[in-house]
MMTF fields as JSON, N, C-alpha, C and O atoms, coordinates in Angstrom:
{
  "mmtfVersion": "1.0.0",
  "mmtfProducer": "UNKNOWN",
  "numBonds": 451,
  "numAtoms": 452,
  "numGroups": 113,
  "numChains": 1,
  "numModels": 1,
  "chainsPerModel": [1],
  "groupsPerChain": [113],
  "chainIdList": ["A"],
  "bondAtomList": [4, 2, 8, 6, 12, 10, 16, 14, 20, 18, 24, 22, 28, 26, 32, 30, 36, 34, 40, 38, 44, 42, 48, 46, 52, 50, 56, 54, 60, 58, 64, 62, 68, 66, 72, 70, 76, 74, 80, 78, 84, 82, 88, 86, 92, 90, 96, 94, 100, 98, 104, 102, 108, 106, 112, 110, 116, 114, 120, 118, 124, 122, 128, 126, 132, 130, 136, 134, 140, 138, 144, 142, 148, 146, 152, 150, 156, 154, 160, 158, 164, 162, 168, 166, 172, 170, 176, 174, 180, 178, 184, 182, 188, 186, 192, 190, 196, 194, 200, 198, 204, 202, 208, 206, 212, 210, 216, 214, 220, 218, 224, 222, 228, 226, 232, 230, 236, 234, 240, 238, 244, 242, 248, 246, 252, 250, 256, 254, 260, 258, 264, 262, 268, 266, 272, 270, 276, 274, 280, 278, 284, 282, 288, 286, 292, 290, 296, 294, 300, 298, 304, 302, 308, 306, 312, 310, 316, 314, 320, 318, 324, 322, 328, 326, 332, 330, 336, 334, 340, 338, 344, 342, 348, 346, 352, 350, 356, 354, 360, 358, 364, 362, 368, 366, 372, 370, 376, 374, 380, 378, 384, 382, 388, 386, 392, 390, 396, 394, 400, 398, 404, 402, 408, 406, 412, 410, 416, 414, 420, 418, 424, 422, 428, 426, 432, 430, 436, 434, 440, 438, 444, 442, 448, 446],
  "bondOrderList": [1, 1, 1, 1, 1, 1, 1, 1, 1, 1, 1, 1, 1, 1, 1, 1, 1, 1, 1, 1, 1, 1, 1, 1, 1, 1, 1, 1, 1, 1, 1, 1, 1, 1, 1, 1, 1, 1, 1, 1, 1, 1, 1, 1, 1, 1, 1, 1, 1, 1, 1, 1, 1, 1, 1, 1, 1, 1, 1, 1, 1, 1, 1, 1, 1, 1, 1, 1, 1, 1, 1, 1, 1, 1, 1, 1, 1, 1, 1, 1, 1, 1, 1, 1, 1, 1, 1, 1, 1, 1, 1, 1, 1, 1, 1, 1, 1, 1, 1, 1, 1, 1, 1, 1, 1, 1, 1, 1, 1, 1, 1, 1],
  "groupList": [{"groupName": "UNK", "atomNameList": ["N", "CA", "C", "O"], "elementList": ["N", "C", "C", "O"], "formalChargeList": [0, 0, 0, 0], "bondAtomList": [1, 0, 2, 1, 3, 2], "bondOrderList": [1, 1, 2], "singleLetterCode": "X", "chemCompType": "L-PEPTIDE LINKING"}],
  "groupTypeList": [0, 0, 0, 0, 0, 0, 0, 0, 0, 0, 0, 0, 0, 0, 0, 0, 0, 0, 0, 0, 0, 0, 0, 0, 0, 0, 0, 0, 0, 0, 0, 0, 0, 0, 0, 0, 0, 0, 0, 0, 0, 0, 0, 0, 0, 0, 0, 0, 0, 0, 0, 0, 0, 0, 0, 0, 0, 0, 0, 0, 0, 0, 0, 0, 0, 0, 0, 0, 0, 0, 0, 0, 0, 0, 0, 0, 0, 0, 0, 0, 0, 0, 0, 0, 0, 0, 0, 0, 0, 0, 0, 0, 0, 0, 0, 0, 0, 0, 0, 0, 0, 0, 0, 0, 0, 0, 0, 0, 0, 0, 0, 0, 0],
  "groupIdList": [1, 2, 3, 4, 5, 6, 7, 8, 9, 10, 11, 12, 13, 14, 15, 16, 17, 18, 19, 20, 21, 22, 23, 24, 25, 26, 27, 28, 29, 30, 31, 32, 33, 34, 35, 36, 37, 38, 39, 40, 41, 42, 43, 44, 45, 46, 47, 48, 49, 50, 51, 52, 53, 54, 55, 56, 57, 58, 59, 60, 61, 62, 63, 64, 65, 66, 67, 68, 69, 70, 71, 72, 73, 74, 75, 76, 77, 78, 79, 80, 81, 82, 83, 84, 85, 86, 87, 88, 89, 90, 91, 92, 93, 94, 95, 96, 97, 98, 99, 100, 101, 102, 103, 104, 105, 106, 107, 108, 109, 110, 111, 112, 113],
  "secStructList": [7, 7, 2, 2, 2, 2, 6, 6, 6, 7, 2, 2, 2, 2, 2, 2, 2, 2, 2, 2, 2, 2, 2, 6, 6, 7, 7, 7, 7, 2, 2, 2, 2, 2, 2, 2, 2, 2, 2, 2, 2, 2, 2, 6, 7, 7, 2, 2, 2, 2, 2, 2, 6, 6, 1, 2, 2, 2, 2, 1, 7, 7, 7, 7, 2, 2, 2, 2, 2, 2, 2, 2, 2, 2, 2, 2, 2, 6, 6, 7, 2, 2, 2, 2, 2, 2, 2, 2, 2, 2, 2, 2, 6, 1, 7, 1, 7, 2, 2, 2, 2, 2, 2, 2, 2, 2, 2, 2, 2, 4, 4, 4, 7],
  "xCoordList": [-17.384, -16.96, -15.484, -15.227, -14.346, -13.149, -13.147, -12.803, -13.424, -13.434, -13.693, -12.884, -14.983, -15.225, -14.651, -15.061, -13.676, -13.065, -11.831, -11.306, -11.539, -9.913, -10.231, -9.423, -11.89, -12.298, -11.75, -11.083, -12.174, -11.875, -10.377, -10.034, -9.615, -8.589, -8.39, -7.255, -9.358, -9.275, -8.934, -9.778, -7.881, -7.064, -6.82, -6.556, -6.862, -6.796, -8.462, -8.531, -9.533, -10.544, -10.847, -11.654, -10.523, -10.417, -9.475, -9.645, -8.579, -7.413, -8.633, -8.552, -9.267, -10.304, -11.354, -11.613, -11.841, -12.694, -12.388, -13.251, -10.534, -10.092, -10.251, -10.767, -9.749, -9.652, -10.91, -10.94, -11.75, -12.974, -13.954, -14.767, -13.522, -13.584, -13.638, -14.406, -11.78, -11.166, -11.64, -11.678, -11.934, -12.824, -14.148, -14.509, -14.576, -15.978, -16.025, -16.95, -14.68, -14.346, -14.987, -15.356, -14.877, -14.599, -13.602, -13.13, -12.513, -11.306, -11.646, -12.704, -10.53, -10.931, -10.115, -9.115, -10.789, -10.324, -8.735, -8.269, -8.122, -7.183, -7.933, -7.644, -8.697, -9.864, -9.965, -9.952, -10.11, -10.071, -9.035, -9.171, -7.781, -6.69, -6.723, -6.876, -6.543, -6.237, -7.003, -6.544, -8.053, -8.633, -8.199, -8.395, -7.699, -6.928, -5.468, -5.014, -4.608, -3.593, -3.116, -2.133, -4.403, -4.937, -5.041, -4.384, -5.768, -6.129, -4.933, -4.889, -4.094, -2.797, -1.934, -1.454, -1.902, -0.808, -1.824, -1.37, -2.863, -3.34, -3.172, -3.214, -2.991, -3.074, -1.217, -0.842, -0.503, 1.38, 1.558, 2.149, 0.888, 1.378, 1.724, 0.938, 2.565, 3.024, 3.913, 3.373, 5.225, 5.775, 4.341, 4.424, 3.347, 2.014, 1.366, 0.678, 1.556, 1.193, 1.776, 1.188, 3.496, 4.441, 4.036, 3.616, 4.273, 4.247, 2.824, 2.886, 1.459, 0.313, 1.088, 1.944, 0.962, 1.761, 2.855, 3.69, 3.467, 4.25, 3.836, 4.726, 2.703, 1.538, 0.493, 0.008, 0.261, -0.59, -0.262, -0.987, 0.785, 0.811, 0.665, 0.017, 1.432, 1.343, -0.802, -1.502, -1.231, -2.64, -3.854, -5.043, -2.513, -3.183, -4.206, -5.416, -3.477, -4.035, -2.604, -1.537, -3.011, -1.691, -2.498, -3.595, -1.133, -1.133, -1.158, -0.501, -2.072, -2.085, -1.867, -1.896, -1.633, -1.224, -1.737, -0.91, -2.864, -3.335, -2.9, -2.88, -2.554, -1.418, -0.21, 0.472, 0.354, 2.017, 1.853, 2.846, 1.176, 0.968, 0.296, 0.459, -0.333, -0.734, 0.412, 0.545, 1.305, 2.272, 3.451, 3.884, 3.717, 4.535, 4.232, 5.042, 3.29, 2.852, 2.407, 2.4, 2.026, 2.175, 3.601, 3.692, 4.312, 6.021, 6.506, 7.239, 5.792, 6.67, 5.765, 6.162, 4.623, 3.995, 4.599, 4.623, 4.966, 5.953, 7.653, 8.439, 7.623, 8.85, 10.239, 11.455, 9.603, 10.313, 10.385, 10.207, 10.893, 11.04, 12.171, 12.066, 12.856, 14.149, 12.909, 12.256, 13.098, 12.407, 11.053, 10.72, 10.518, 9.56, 10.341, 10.421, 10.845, 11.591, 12.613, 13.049, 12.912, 13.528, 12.453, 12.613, 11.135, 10.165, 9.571, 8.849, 9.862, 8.735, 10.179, 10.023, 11.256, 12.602, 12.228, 12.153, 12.052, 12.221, 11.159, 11.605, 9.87, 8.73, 8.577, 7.79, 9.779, 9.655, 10.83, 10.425, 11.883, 12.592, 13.693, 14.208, 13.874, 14.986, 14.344, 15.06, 13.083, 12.437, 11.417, 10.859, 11.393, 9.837, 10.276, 9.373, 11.339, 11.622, 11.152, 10.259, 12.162, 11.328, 11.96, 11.664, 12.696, 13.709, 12.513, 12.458, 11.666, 10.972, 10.011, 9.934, 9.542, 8.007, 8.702, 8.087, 10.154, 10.739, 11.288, 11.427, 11.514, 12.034, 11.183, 11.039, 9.632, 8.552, 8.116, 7.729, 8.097, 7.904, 8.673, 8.082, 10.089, 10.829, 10.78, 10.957, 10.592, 10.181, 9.072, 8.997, 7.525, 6.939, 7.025, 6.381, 7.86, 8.233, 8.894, 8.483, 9.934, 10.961, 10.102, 10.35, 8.98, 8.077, 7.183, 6.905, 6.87, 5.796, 6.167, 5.576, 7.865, 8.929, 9.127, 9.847],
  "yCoordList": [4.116, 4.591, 4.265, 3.901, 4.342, 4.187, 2.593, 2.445, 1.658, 0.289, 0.172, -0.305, 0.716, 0.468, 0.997, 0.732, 1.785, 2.477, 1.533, 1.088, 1.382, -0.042, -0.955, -1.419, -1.971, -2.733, -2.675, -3.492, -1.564, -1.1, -0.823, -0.792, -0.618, -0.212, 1.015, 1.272, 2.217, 3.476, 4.341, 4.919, 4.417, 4.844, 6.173, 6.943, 6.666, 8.613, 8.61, 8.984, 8.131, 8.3, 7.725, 8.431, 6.801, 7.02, 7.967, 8.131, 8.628, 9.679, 11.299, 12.343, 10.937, 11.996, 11.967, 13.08, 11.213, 10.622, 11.255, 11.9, 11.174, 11.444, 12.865, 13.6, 13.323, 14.504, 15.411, 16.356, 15.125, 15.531, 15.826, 16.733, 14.5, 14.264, 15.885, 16.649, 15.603, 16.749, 18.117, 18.899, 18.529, 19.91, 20.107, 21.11, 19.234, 19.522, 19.138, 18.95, 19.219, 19.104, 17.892, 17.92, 16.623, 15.243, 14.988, 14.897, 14.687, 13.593, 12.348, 11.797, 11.714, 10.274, 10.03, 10.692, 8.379, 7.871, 6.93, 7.069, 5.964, 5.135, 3.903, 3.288, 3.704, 2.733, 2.834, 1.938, 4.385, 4.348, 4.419, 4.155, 4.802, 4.944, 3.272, 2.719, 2.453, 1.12, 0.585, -0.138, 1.201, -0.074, 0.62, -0.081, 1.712, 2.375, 2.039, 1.879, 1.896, 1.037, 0.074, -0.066, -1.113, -2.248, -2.87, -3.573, -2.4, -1.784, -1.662, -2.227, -0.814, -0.58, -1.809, -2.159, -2.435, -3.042, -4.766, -5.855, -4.655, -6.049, -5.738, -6.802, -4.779, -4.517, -4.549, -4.768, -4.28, -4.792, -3.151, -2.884, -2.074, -0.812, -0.758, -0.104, -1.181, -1.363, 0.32, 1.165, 0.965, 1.838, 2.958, 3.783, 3.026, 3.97, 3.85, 4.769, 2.781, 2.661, 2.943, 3.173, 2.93, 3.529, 4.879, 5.446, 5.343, 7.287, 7.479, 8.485, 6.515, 6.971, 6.713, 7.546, 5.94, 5.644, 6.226, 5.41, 7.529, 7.977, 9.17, 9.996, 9.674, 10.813, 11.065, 12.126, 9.688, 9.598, 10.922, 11.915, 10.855, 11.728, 12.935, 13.607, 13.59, 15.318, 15.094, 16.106, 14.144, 14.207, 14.316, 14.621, 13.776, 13.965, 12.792, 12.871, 11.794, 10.563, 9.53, 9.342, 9.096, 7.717, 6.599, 6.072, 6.504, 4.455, 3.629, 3.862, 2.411, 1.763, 0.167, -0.039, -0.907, -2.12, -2.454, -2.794, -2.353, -3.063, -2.091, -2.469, -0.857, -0.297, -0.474, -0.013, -1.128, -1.635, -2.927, -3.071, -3.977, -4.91, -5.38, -6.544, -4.56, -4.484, -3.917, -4.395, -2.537, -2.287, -3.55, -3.963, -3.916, -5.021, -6.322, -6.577, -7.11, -7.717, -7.683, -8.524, -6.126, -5.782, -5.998, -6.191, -6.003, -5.476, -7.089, -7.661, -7.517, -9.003, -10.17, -11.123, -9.659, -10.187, -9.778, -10.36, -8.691, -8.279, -8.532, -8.154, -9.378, -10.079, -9.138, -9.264, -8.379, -7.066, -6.827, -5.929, -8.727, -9.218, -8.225, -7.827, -8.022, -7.203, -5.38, -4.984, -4.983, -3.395, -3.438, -2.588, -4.581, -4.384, -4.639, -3.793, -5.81, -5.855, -4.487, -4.501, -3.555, -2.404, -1.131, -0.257, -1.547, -0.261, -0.611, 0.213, -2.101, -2.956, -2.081, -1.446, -2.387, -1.552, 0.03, 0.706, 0.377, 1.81, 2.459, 3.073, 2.351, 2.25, 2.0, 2.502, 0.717, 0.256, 1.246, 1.659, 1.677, 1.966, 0.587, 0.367, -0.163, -1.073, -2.128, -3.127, -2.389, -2.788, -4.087, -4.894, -3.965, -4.987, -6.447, -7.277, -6.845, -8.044, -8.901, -9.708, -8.309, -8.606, -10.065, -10.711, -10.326, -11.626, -12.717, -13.246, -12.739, -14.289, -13.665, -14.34, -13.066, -12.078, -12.31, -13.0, -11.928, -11.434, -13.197, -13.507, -14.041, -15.354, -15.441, -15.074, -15.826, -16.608, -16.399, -17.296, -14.524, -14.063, -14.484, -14.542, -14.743, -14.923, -16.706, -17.148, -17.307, -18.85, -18.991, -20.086, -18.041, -18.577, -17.738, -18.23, -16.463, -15.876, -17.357, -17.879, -17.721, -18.728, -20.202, -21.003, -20.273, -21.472, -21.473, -22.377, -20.121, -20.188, -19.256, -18.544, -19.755, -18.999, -19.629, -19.15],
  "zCoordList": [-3.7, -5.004, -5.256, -6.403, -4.278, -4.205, -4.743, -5.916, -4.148, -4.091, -5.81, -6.606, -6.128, -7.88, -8.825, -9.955, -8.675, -9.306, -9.532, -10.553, -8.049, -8.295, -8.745, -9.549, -8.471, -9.429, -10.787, -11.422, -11.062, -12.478, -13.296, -14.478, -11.814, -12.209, -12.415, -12.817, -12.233, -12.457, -11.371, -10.686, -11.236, -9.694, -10.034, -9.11, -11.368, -11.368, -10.328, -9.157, -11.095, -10.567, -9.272, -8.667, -8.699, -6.981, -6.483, -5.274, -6.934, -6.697, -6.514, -5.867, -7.107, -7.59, -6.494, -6.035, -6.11, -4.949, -3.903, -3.308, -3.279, -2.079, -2.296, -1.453, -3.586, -3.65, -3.498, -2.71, -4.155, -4.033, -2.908, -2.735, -2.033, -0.401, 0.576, 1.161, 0.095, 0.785, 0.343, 1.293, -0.567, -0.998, -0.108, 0.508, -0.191, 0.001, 2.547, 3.337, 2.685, 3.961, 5.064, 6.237, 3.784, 4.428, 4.545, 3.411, 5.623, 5.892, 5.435, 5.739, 4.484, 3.93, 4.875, 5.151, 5.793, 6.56, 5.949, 4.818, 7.093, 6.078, 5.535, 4.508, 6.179, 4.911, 3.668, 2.824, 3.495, 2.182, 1.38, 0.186, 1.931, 1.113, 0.999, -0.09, 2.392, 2.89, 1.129, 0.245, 1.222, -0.49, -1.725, -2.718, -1.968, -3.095, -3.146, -4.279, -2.084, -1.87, -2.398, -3.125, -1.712, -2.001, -3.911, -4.678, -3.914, -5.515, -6.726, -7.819, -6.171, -6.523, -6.922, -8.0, -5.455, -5.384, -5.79, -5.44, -6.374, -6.92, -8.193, -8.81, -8.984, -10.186, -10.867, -12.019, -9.787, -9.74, -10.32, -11.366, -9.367, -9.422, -8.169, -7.483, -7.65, -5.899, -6.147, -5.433, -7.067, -6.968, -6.903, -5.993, -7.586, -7.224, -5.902, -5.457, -5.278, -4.05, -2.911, -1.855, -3.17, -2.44, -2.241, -1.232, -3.564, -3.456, -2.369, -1.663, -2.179, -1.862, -0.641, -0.344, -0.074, 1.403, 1.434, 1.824, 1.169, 1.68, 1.459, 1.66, 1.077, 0.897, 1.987, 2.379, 2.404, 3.572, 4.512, 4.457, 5.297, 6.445, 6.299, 7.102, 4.9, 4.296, 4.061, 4.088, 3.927, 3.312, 4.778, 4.87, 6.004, 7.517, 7.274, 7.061, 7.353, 7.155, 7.681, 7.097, 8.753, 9.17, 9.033, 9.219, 8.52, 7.965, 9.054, 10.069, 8.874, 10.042, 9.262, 8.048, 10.413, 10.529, 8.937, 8.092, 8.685, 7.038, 5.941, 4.77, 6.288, 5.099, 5.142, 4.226, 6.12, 6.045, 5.537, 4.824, 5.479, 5.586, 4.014, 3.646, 3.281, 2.285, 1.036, -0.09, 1.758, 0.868, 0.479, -0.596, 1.891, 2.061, 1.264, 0.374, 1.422, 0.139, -1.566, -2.465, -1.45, -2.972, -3.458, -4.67, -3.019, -3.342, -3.477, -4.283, -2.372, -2.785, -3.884, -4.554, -3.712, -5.021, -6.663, -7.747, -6.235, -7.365, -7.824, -8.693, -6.689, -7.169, -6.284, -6.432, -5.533, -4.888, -3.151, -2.328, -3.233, -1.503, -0.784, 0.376, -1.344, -0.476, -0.15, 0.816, -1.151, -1.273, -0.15, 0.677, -0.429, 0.546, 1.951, 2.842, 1.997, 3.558, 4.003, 5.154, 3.28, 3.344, 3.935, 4.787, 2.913, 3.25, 4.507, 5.069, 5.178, 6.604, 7.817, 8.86, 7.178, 8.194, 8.271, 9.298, 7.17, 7.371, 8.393, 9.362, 8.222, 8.794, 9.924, 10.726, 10.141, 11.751, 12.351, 13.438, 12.108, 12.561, 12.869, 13.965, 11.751, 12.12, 12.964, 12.897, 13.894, 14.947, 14.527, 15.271, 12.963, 12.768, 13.095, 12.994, 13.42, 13.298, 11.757, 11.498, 11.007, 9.392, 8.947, 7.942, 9.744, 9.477, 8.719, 7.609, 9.874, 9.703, 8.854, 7.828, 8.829, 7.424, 6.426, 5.613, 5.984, 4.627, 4.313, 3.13, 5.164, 4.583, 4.515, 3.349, 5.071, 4.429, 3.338, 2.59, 2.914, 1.915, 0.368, -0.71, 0.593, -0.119, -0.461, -1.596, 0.372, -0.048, -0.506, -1.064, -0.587, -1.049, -2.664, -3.59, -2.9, -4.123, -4.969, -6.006, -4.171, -4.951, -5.288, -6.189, -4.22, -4.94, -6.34, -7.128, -6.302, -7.5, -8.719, -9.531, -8.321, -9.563, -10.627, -11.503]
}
């Protein structure tokens, strides 16, 4: 349901999904945030996708390798190579080695500029 909803673009209503989830005392895995995320950040709502990924943990849900990795490319698909190489630092603790991710990122921004 999550997945058709971002199809759609209707991210109150996958918002509604998780939520709904959680009432009825299912844990939504990060899969599912991972394709509401996703969703987000194909549609160039990457700042809506931030707030979700930084909601994750209060929601008792950790982000894993394809939600850093997904935020991180929404952001630079958006033209928002530094912010994302800032949110890949923060995340890592200074540690991701973002040097070579954030230049590739940024040459292929400046190619299809």
């Amino acid at each position: 349901m999550i997945a058709g909803f971002c199809e759609e673009e209707e991210f109150e209503g996958a918002l509604e999904v998780l939520r709904e989830m959680k009432r009825r005392g299912c844990k939504p895995e990060v899969v599912s945030y991972n394709i509401l995320l996703m969703g987000m950040c194909r549609a160039g709502q990457w700042r809506n996708a931030r707030d979700l990924f930084e909601d994750m943990p209060r929601r008792g849900c950790r982000p894993d390798v394809v939600t850093y990795r997904s935020l991180f490319d929404g952001m630079c698909a958006a033209g928002e190579v530094l912010a994302g190489g800032n949110q890949l630092d923060e995340v890592s603790g200074g540690t991701a080695g973002r040097g070579e991710i954030e230049l590739g990122k940024l040459m292929d921004f400046l190619r299809h500029s």
